[in-house]
C-alpha positions, 0 to 999 in steps of 0.5 A: 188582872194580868198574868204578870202575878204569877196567875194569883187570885188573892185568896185571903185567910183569917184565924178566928180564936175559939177555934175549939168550937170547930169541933162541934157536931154538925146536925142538918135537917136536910139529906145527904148526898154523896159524890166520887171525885176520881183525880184521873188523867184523860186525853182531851182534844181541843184546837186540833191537839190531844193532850193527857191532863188533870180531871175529875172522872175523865171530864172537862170541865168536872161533875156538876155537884147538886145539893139544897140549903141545909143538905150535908154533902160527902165527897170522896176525892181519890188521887190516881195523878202524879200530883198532889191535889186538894179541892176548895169549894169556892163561897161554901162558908164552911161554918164548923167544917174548916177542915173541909175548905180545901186549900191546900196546906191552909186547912189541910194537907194536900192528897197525896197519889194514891191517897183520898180524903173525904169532905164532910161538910153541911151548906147552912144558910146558903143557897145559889151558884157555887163553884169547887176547884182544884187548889193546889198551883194551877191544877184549877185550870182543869179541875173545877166545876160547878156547885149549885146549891137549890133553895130549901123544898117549898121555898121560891126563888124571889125572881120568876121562877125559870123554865130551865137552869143551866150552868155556863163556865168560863174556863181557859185552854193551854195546849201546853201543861199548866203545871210547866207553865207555872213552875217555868214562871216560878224559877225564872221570875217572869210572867207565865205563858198565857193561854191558848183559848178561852172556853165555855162549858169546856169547848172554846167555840167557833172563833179559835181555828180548828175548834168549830165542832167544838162549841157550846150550844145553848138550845132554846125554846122561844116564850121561855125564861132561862137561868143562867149559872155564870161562872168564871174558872179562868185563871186571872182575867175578868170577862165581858159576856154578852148575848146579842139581841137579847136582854139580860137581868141580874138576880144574883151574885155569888150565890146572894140574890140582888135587886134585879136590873137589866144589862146588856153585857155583864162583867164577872171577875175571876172566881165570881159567879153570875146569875141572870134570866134569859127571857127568849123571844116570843117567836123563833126569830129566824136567826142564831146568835153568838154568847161571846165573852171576852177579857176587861184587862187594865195591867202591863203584863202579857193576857189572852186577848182573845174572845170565846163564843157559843151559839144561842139556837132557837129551836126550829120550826119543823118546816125551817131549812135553810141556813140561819144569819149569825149575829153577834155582839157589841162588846166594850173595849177591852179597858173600859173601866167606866163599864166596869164600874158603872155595871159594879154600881148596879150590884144592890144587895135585895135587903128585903125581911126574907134576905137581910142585908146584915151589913155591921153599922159599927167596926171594932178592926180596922185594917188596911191593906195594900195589894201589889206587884213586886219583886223579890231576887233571883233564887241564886246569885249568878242567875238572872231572871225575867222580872224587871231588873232581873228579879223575879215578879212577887204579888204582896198584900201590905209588901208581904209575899205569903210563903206556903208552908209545908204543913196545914196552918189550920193543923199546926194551930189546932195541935199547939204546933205552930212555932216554926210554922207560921207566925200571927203577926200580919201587919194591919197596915203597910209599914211605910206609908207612900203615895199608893197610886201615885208615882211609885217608889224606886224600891220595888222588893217584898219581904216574904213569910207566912203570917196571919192575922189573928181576931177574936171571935165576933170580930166587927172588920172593916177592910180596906183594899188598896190597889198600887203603881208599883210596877203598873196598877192593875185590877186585883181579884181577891177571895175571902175564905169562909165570909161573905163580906159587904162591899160598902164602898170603892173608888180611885186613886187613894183612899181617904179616911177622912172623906171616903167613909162618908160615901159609904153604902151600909143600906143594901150594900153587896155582898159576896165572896169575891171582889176585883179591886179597882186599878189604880182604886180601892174598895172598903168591906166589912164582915163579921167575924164569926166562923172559927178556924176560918 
């Protein structure tokens, strides 16, 4: 996805009527486990520049969060920034707890300075790699980190069980202040300015100048098998990742385990997670070798066409002194879209007694969704701003700009107040209909709102996503809050309601949290609507 959409990962809301049952005490079987976040400013040096930015106690990336399956987690987030702040965790369903989701004027009020707020919530039913972020403008390009939730005690993976697990971020690096940069974008319309790095674990590694000392090393020893907790906390680009030499395979994704398969190079979107094993070689080889990711863009606007490396060591022979040859991989162009679809193709859900695939086989909605770049006018008539035309860029789902509201939704619902803040009309399809990937209309303007979509409890949802030309097709990440959802099907150019359903996957689809549209394409998910107030 390019930085041309104003740095959006699509995070996409539905209210769920019955919301008193949110209300409900939670009861959890397993521990508490309690967390402080201190939102705190820090200087960090990266590229041979030191600045002061946005931190969870002082660290970047943030505190790994640990719990198990079942385990209630109280974390107390205490704001001594100049900015408000509010934390999402990212795939946590938050069945019961929609208060605790964490965007920011959504489920809740933002954290004021020198305000804390305590997230209260139980993980039911989940288990695997997770990740919490900042969720308020792009706070998130320095305040994430991972959350890893094990499975219940006794109970094993259904893969080998690893030798070690280790987390494995990608991030990005702005020498400059994202929050400038995105207000600049904002007032003059135009594409943010991209970043200066990628990073791994925080550190962008030996291929950026000035930045050889600071690198991710993975140490390991040989006859080994490792977890790899993938995640991706860049901003907007999908990333290629590889390890040269080296066979990697695929157990699960966002925190739903898969029929494994083997891969050379994986593909993970914006705000997907990734876990893969690592089985190291019988024998040291002699050699280091370089994890190198790099971006998958299909868009018009401006990216970070850079790569991030960190060094795979084995650990030496006590006798080995000489210096090691450095291989490095093979990486896809950076518009392949055959990989990306041919890699998305393997994602099988493991559908096995223990770990159902509980895809609904009957729909009672059926929606349509549009998802698009366009534009609205400049804020004042005699200003001129930097999106075509000299209008400002506007990313729409069905050509609606979502407006943020100045109180939580969520709040405004459960109090009966929600007149003036939020209306629950969001369209179910596009109101005019056009040939979506094809020639695009010459009319390119958004209306704006803040508008919901409102179903009834156990709602059966079909959704189809569809990408558009409109200003240049381009991969579109979108994040469903408090579902996973089965992706039953995708392809391109236009969805065909006639044809396309009958291609579906309703045996082992995927399921997951995150989805990057296909450019120029569609994909169809399906969920159950069952969490109220989410």
């Amino acid at each position: 996805m390019g930085s041309s959409a104003l740095g959006m990962l699509f995070s996409i809301g539905f209210f769920i009527t019955l919301i008193s049952l949110s209300i409900v005490p939670q009861y959890s079987e397993g521990k508490t486990r309690h967390y402080e976040f201190n939102i705190k400013m820090q200087n960090v040096t990266r590229l041979c520049h030191t600045k002061s930015m946005v931190t969870v106690n002082g660290k970047f990336p943030g505190p790994r969060v640990v719990a198990r399956e079942g385990d209630r987690l109280v974390i107390k987030v205490m704001n001594h920034v100049a900015s408000n702040i509010s934390i999402h965790w990212h795939g946590i369903r938050q069945l019961r707890s929609g208060w605790a989701d964490g965007p920011a004027y959504i489920t809740q009020c933002p954290i004021q300075t020198g305000q804390s707020y305590v997230y209260n919530f139980t993980v039911i039913g989940q288990r695997g790699t997770f990740w919490w972020h900042g969720h308020i403008s792009w706070l998130r390009s320095t305040v994430y980190g991972p959350l890893i939730i094990l499975p219940k005690r006794n109970v094993p993976y259904p893969f080998e069980k690893p030798y070690i697990e280790v987390p494995v971020i990608f991030g990005e690096w702005f020498s400059a202040d994202p929050e400038a940069i995105i207000k600049q974008a904002l007032q003059t319309g135009g594409g943010p300015n991209v970043s200066d790095a990628y990073t791994i674990n925080g550190l962008p590694g030996p291929s950026y100048n000035c930045s050889a000392r600071d690198t991710f090393k993975l140490k390991v020893k040989p006859g080994k098998t490792y977890l790899l907790q993938i995640i991706n906390a860049a901003l907007n680009d999908e990333l290629f990742f590889s390890i040269p030499n080296h066979t990697l395979t695929v157990v699960a994704v966002d925190a739903i385990y898969v029929k494994p398969f083997e891969s050379n190079i994986i593909l993970i979107t914006p705000g997907q997670t990734t876990n893969v094993l690592l089985k190291t070689k019988p024998y040291f080889p002699g050699a280091a070798f370089l994890m190198t990711a790099r971006p998958y863009f299909t868009g018009q606007g401006t990216f970070d066409n850079s790569s991030v490396a960190g060094i795979l060591e084995y650990k030496f022979p006590s006798f080995h002194l000489k210096k090691l040859p450095l291989f490095k991989p093979t990486l896809p162009p950076l518009n392949d879209t055959s990989f990306a679809t041919n890699f998305t193709k393997k994602l099988r859900s493991l559908a096995s007694p223990q770990f159902p695939a509980n895809v609904p086989k009957k729909v009672d909605k059926q929606l349509f969704f549009t998802v698009s770049l366009g534009t609205n006018p400049c804020d004042h008539k005699n200003q001129t701003c930097q999106g075509p035309n000299g209008t400002k860029f506007s990313a729409s789902v069905n050509n609606i700009s979502f407006t943020l509201p100045t109180t939580a939704l969520l709040q405004a619902h459960f109090f009966g107040q929600s007149n003036g803040i939020y209306k629950p009309d969001f369209p179910i399809n596009p109101f005019h209909w056009f040939n979506y990937t094809g020639n695009p209309p010459n009319n390119t303007m958004v209306s704006n709102g803040t508008k919901l979509l409102v179903l009834p409890f156990n709602t059966s949802v079909e959704l189809i996503l569809q990408d558009t030309s409109i200003l240049g097709a381009e991969s579109h990440p979108l994040h469903l809050h408090g579902y996973n959802f089965f992706v039953v099907g995708q392809g391109f150019g236009n969805y065909d309601p006639q044809k396309d359903p009958k291609n579906f996957n309703l045996v082992d689809p995927i399921e997951r949290n995150t989805v990057g549209v296909p450019s120029g394409g569609w994909v169809a998910i399906r969920f159950l609507a069952d969490n109220p107030g989410r």
